[in-house]
mmCIF file of the protein (N, C-alpha, C, O) and its ligand, coordinates in Angstrom:
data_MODEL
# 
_entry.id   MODEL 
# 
loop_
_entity.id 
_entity.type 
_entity.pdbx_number_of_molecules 
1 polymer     1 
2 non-polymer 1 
# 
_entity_poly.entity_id                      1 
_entity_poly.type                           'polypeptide(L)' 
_entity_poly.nstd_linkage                   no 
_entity_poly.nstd_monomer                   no 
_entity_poly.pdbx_seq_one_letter_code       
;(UNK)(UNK)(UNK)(UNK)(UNK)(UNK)(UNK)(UNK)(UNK)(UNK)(UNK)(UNK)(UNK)(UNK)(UNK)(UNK)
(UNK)(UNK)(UNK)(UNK)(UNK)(UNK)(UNK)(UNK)(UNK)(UNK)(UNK)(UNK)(UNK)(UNK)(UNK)(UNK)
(UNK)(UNK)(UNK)(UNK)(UNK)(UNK)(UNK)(UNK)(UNK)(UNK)(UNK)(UNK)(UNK)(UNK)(UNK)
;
_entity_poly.pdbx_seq_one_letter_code_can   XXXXXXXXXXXXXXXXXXXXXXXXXXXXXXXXXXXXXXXXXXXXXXX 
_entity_poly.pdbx_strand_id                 A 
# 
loop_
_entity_poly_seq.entity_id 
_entity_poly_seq.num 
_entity_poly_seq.mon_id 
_entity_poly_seq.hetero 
1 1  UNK n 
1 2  UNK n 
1 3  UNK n 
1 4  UNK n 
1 5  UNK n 
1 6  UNK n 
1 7  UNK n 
1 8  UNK n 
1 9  UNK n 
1 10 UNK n 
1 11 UNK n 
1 12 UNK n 
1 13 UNK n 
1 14 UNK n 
1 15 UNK n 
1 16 UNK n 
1 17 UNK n 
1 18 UNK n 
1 19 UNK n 
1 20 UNK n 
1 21 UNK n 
1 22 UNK n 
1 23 UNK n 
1 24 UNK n 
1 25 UNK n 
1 26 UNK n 
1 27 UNK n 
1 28 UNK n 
1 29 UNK n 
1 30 UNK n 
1 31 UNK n 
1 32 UNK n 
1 33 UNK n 
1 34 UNK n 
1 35 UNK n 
1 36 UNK n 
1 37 UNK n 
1 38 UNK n 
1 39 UNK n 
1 40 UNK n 
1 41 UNK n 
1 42 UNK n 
1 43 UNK n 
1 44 UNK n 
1 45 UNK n 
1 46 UNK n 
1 47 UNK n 
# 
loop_
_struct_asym.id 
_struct_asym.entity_id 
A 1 
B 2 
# 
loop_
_chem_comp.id 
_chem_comp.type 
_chem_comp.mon_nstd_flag 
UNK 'L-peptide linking' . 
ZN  non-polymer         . 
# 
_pdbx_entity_nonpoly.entity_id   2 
_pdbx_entity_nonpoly.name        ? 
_pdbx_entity_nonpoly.comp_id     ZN 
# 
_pdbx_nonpoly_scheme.asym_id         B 
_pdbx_nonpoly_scheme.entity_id       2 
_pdbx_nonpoly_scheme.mon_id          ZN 
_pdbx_nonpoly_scheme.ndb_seq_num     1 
_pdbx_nonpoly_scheme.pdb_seq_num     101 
_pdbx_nonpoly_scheme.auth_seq_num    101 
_pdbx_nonpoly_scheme.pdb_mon_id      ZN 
_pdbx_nonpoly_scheme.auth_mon_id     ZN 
_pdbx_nonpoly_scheme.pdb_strand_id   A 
_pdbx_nonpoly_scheme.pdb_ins_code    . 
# 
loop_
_atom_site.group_PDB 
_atom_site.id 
_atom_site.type_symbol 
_atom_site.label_atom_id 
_atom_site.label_alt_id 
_atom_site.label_comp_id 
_atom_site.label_asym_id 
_atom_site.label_entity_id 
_atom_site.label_seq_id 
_atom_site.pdbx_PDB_ins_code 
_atom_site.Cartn_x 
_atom_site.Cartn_y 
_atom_site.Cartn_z 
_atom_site.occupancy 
_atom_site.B_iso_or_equiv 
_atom_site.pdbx_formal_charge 
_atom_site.auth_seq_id 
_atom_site.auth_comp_id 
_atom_site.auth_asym_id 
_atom_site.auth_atom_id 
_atom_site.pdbx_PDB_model_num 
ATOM   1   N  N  . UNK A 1 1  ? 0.850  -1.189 0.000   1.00 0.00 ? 1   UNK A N  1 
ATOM   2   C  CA . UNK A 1 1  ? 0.000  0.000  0.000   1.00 0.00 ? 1   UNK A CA 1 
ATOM   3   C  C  . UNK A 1 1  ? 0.884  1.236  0.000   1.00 0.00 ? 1   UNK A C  1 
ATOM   4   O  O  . UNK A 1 1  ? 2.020  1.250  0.473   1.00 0.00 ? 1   UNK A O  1 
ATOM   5   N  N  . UNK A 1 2  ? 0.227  2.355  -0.611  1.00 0.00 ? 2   UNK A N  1 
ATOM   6   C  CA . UNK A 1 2  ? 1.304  3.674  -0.858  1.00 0.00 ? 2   UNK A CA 1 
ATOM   7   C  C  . UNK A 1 2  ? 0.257  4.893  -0.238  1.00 0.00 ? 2   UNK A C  1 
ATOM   8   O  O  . UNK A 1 2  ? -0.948 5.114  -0.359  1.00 0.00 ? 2   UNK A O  1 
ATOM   9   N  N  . UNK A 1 3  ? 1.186  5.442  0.361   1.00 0.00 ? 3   UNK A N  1 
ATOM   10  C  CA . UNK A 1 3  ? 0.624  6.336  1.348   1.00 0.00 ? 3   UNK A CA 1 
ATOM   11  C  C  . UNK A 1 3  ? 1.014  8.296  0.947   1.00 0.00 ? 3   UNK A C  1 
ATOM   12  O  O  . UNK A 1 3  ? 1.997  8.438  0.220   1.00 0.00 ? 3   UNK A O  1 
ATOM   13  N  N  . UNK A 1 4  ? 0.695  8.890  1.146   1.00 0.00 ? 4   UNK A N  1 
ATOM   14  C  CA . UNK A 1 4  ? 0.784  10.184 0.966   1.00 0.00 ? 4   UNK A CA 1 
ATOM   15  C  C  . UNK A 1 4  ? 0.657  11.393 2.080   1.00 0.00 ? 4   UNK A C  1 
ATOM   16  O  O  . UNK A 1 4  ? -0.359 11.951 2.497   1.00 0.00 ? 4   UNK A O  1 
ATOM   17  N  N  . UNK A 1 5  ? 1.689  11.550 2.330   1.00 0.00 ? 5   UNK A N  1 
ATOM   18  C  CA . UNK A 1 5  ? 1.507  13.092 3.306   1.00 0.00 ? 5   UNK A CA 1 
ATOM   19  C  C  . UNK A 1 5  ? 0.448  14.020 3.053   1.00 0.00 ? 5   UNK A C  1 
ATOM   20  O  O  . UNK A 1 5  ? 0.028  14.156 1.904   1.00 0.00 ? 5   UNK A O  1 
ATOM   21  N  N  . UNK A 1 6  ? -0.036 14.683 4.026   1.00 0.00 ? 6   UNK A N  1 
ATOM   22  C  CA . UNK A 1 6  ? -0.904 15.313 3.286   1.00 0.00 ? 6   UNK A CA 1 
ATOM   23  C  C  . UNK A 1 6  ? -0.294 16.609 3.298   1.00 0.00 ? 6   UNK A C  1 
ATOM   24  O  O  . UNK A 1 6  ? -0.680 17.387 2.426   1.00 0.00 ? 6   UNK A O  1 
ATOM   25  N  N  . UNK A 1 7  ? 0.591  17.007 4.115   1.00 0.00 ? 7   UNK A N  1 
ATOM   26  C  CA . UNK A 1 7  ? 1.395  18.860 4.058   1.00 0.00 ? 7   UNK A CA 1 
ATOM   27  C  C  . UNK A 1 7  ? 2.800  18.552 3.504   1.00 0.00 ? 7   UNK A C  1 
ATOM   28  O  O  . UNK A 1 7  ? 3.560  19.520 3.486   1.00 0.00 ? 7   UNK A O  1 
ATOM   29  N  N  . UNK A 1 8  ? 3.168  17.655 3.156   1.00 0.00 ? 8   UNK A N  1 
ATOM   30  C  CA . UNK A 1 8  ? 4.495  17.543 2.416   1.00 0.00 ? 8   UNK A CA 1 
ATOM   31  C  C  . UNK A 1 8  ? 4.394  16.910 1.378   1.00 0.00 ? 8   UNK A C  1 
ATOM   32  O  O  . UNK A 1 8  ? 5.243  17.154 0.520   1.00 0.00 ? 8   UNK A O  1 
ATOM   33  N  N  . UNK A 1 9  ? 3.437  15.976 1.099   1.00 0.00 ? 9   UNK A N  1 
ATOM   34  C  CA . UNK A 1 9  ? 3.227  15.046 -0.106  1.00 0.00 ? 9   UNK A CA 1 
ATOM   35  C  C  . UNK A 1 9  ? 4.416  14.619 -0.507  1.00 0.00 ? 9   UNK A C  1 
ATOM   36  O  O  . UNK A 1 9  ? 4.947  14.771 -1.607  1.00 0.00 ? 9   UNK A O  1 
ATOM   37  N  N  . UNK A 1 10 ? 4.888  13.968 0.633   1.00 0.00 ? 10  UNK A N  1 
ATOM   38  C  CA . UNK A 1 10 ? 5.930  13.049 0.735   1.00 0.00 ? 10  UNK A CA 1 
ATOM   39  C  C  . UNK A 1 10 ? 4.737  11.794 0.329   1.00 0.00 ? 10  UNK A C  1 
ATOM   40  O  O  . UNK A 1 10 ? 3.544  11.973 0.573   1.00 0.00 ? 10  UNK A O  1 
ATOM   41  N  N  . UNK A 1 11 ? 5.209  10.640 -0.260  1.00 0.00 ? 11  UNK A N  1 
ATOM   42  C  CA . UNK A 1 11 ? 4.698  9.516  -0.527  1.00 0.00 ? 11  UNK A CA 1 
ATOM   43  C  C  . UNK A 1 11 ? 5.669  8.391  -0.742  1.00 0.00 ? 11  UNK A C  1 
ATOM   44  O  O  . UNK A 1 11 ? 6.699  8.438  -1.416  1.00 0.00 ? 11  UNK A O  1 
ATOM   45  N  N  . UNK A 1 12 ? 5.038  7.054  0.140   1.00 0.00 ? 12  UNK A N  1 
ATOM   46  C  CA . UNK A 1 12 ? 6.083  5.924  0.943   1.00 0.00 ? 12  UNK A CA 1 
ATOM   47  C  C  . UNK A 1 12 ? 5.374  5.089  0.556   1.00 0.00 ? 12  UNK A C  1 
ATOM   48  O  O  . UNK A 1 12 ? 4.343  5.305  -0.082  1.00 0.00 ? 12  UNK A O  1 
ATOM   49  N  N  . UNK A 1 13 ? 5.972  3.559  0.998   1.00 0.00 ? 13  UNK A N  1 
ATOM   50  C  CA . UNK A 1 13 ? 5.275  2.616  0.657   1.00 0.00 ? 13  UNK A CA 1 
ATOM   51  C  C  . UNK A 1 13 ? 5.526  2.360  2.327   1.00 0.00 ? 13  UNK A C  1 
ATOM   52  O  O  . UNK A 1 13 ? 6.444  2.712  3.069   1.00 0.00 ? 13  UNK A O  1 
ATOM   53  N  N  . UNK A 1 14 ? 4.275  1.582  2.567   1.00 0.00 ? 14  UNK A N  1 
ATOM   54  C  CA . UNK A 1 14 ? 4.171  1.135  3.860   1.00 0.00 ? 14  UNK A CA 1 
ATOM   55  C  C  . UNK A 1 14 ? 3.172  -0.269 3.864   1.00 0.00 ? 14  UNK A C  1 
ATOM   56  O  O  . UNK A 1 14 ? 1.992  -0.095 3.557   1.00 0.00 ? 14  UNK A O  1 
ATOM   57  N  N  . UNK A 1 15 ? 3.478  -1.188 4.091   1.00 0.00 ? 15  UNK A N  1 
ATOM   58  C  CA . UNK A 1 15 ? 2.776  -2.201 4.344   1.00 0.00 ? 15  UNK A CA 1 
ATOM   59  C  C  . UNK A 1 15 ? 2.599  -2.666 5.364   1.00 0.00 ? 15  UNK A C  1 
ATOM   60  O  O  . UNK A 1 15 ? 1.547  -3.298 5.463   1.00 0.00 ? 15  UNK A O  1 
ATOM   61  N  N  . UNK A 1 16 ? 3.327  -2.608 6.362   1.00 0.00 ? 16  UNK A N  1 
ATOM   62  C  CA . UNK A 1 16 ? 2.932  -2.594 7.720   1.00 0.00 ? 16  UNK A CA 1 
ATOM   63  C  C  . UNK A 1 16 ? 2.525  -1.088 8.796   1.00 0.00 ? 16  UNK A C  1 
ATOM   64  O  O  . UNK A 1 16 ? 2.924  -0.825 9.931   1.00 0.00 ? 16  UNK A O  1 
ATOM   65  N  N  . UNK A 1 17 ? 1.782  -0.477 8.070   1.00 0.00 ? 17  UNK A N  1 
ATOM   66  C  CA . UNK A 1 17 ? 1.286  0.980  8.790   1.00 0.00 ? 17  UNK A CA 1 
ATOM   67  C  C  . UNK A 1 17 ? 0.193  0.714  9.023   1.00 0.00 ? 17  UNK A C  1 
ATOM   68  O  O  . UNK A 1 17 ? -0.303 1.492  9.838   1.00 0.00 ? 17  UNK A O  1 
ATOM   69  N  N  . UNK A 1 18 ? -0.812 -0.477 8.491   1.00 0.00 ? 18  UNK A N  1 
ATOM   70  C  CA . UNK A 1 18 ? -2.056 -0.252 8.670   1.00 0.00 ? 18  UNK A CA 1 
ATOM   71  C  C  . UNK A 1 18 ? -2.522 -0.938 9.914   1.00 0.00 ? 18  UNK A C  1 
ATOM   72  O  O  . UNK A 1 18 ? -3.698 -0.851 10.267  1.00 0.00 ? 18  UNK A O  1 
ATOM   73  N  N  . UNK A 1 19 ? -1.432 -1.769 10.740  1.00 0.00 ? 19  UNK A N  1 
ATOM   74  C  CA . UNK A 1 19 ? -1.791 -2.251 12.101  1.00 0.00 ? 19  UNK A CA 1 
ATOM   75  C  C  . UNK A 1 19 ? -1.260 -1.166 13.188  1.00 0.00 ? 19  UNK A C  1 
ATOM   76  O  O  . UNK A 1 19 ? -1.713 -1.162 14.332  1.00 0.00 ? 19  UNK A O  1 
ATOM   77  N  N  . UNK A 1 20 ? -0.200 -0.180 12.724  1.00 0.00 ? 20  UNK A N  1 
ATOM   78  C  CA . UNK A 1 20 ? 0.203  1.109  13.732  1.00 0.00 ? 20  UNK A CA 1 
ATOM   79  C  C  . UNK A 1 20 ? -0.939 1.652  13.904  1.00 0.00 ? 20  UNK A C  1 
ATOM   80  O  O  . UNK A 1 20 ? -1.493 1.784  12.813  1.00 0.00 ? 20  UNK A O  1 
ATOM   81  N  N  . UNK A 1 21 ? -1.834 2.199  15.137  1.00 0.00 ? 21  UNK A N  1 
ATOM   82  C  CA . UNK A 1 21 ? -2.620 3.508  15.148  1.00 0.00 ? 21  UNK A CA 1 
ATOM   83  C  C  . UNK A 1 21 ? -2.219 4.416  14.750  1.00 0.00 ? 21  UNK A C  1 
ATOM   84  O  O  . UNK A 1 21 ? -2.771 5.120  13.904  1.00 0.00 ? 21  UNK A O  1 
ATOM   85  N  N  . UNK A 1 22 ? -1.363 4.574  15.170  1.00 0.00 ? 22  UNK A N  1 
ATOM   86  C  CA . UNK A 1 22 ? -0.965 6.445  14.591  1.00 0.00 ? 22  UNK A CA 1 
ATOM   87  C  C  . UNK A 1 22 ? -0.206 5.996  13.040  1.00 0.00 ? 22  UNK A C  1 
ATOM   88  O  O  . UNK A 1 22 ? 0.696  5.171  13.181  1.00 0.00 ? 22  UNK A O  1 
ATOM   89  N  N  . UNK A 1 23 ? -0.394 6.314  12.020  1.00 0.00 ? 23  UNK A N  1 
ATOM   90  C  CA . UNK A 1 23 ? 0.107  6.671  10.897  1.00 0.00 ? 23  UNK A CA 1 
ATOM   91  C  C  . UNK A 1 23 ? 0.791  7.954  11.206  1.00 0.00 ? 23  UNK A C  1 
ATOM   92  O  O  . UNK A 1 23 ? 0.152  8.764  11.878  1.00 0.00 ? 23  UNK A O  1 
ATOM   93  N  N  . UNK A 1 24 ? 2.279  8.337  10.726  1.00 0.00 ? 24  UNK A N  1 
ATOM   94  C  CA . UNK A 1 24 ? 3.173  9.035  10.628  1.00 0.00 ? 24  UNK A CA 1 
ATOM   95  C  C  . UNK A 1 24 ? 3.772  9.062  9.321   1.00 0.00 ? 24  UNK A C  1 
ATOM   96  O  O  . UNK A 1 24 ? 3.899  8.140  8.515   1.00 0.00 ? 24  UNK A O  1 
ATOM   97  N  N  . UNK A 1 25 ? 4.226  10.628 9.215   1.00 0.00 ? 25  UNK A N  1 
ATOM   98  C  CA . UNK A 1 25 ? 4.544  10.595 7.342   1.00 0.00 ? 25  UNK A CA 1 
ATOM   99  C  C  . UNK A 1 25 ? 6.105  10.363 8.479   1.00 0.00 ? 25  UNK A C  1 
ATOM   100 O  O  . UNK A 1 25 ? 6.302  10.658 9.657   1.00 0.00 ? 25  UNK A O  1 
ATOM   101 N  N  . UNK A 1 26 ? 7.022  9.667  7.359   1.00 0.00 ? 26  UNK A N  1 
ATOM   102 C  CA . UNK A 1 26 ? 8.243  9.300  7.844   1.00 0.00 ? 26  UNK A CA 1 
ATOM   103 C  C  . UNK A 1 26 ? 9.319  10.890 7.505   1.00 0.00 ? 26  UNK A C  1 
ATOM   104 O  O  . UNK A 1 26 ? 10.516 10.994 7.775   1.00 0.00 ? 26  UNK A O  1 
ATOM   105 N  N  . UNK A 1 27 ? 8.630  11.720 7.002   1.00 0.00 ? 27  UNK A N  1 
ATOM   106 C  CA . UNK A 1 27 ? 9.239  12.908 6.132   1.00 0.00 ? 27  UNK A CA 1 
ATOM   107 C  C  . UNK A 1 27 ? 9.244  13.599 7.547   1.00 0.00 ? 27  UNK A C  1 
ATOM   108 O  O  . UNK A 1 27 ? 10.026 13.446 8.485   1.00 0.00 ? 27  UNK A O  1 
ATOM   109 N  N  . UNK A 1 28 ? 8.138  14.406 7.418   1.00 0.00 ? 28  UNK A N  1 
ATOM   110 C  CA . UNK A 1 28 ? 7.638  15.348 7.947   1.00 0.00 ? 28  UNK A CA 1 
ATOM   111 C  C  . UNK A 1 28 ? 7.342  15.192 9.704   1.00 0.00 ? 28  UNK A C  1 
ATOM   112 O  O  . UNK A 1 28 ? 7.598  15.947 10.642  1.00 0.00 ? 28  UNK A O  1 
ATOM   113 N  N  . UNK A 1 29 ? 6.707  13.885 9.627   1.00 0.00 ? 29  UNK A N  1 
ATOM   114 C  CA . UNK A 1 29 ? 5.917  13.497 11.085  1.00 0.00 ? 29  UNK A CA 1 
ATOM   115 C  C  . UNK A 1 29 ? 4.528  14.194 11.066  1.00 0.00 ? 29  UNK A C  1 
ATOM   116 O  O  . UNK A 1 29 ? 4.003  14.347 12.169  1.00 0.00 ? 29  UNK A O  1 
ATOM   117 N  N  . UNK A 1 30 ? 3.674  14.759 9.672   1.00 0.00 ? 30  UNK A N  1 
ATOM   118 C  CA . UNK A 1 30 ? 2.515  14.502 9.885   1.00 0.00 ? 30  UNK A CA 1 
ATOM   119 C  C  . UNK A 1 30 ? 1.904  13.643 10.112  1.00 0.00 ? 30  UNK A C  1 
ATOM   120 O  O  . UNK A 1 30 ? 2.290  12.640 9.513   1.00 0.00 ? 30  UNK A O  1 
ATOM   121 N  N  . UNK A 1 31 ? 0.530  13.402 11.122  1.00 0.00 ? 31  UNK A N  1 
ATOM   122 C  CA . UNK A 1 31 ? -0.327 12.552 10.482  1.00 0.00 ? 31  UNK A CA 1 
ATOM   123 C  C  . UNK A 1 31 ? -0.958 12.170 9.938   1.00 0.00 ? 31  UNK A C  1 
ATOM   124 O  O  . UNK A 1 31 ? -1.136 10.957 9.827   1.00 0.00 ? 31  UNK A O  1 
ATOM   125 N  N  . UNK A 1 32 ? -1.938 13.568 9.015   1.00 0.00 ? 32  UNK A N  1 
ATOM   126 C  CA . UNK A 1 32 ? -2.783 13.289 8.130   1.00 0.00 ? 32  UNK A CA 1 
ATOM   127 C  C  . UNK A 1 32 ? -2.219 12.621 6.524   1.00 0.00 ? 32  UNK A C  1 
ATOM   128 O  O  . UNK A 1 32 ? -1.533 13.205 5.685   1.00 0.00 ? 32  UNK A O  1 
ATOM   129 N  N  . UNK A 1 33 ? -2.692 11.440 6.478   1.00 0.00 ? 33  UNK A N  1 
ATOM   130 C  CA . UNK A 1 33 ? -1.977 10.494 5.803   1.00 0.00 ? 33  UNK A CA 1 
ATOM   131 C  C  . UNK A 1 33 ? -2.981 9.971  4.534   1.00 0.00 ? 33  UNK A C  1 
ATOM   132 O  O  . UNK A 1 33 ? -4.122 9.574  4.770   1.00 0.00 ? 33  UNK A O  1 
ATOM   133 N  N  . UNK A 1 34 ? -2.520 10.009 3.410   1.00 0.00 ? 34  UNK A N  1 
ATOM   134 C  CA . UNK A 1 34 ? -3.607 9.713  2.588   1.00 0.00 ? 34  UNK A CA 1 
ATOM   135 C  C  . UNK A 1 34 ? -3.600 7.949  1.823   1.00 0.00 ? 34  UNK A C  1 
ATOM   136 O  O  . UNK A 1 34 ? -2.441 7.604  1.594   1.00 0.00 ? 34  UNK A O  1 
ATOM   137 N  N  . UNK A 1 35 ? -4.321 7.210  1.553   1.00 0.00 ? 35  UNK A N  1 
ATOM   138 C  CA . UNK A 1 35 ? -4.381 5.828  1.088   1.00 0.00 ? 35  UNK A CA 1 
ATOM   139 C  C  . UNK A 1 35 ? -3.649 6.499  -0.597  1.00 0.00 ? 35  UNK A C  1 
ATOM   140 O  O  . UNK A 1 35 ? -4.245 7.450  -1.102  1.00 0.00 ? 35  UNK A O  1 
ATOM   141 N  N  . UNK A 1 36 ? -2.567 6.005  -1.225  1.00 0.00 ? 36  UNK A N  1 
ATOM   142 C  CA . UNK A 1 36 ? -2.538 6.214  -2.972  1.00 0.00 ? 36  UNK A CA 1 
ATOM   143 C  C  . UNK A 1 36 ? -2.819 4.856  -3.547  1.00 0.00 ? 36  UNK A C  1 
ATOM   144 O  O  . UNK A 1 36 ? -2.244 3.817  -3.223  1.00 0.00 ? 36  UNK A O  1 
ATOM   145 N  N  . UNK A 1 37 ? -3.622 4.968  -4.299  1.00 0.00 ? 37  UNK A N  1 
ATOM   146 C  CA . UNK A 1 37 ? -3.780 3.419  -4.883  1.00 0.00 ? 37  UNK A CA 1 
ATOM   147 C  C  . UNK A 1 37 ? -2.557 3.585  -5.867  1.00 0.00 ? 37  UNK A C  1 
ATOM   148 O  O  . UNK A 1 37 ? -2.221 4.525  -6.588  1.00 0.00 ? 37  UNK A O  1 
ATOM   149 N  N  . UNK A 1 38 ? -1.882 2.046  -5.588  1.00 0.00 ? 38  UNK A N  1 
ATOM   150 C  CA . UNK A 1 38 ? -0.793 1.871  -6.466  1.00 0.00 ? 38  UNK A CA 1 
ATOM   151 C  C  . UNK A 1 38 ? -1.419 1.981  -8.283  1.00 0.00 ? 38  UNK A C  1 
ATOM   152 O  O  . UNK A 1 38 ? -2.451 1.573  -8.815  1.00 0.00 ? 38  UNK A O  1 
ATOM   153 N  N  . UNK A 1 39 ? -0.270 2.697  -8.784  1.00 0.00 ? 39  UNK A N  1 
ATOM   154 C  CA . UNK A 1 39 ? -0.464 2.832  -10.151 1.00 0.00 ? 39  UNK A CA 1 
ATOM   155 C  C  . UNK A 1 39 ? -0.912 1.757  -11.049 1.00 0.00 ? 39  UNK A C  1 
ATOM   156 O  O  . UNK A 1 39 ? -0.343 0.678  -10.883 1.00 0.00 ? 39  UNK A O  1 
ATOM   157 N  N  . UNK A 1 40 ? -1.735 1.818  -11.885 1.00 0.00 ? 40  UNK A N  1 
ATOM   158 C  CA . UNK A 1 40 ? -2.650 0.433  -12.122 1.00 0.00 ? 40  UNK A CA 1 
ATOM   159 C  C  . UNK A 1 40 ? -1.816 0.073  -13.720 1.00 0.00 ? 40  UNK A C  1 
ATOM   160 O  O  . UNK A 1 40 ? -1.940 1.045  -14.464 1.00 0.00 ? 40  UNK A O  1 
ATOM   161 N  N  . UNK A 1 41 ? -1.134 -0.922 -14.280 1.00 0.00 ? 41  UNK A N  1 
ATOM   162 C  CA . UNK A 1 41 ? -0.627 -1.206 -15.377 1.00 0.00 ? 41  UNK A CA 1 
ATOM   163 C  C  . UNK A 1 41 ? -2.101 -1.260 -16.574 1.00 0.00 ? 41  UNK A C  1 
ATOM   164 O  O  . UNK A 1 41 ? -2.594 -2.283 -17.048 1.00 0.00 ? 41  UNK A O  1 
ATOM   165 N  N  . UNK A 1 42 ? -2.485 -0.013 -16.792 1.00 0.00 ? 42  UNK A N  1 
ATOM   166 C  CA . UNK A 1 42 ? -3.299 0.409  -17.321 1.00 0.00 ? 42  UNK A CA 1 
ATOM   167 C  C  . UNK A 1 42 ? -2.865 1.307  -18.366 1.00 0.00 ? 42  UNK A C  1 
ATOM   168 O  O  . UNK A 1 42 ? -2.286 2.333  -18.011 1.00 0.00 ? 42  UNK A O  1 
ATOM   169 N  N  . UNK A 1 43 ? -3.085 1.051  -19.827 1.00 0.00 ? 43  UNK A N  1 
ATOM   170 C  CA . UNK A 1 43 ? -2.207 1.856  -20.596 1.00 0.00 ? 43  UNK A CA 1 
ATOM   171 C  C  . UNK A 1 43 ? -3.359 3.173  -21.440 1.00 0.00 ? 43  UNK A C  1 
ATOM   172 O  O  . UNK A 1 43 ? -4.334 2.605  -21.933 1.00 0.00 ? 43  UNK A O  1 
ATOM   173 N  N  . UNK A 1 44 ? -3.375 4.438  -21.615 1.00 0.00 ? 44  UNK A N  1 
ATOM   174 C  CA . UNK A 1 44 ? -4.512 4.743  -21.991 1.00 0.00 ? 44  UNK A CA 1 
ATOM   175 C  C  . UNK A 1 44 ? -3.422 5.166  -24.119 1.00 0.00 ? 44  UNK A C  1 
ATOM   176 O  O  . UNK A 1 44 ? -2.246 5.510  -24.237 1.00 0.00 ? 44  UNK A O  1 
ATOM   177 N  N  . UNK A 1 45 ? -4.079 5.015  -24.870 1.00 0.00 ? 45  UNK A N  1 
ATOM   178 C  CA . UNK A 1 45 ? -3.266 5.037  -25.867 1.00 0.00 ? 45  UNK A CA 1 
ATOM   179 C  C  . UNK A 1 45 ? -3.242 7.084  -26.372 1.00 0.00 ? 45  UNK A C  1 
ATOM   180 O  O  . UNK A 1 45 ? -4.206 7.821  -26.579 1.00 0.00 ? 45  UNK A O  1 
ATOM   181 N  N  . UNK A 1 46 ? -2.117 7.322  -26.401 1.00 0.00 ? 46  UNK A N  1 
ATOM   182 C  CA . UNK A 1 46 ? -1.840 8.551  -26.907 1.00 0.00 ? 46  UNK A CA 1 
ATOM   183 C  C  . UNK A 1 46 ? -1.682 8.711  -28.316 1.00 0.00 ? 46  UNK A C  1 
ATOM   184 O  O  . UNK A 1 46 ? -0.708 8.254  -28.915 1.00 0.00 ? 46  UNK A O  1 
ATOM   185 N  N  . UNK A 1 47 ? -2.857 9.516  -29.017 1.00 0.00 ? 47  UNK A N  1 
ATOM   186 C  CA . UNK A 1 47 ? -2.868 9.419  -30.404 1.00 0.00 ? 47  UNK A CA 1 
ATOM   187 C  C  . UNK A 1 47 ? -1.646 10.577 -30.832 1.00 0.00 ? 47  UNK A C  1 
ATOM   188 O  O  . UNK A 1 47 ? -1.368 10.773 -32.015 1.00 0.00 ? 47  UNK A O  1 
HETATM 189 ZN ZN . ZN  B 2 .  ? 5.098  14.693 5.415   1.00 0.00 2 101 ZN  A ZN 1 
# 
């Protein structure tokens, strides 16, 4: 899972954050922390 700062938009991968209570940006030490859905191998075609 990929996570996002929300005042630094620092963005981490964290897979074990979602059993921590407190979510922490590892940057900054905010907590407001956002879910990023990993980038989907989805190609859109550019004419
Ligand atoms: Zn941050």
């Amino acid at each position: 899972m990929t996570y996002r700062c929300g005042r630094c938009g620092h963005v981490f991968e964290a897979k074990d954050l979602e059993i921590i209570p407190s979510i922490m940006c590892p940057n900054c030490g905010y907590r407001i922390i956002f879910k990023v859905r990993p980038a989907v191998a989805k190609r859109v075609k550019a004419v």
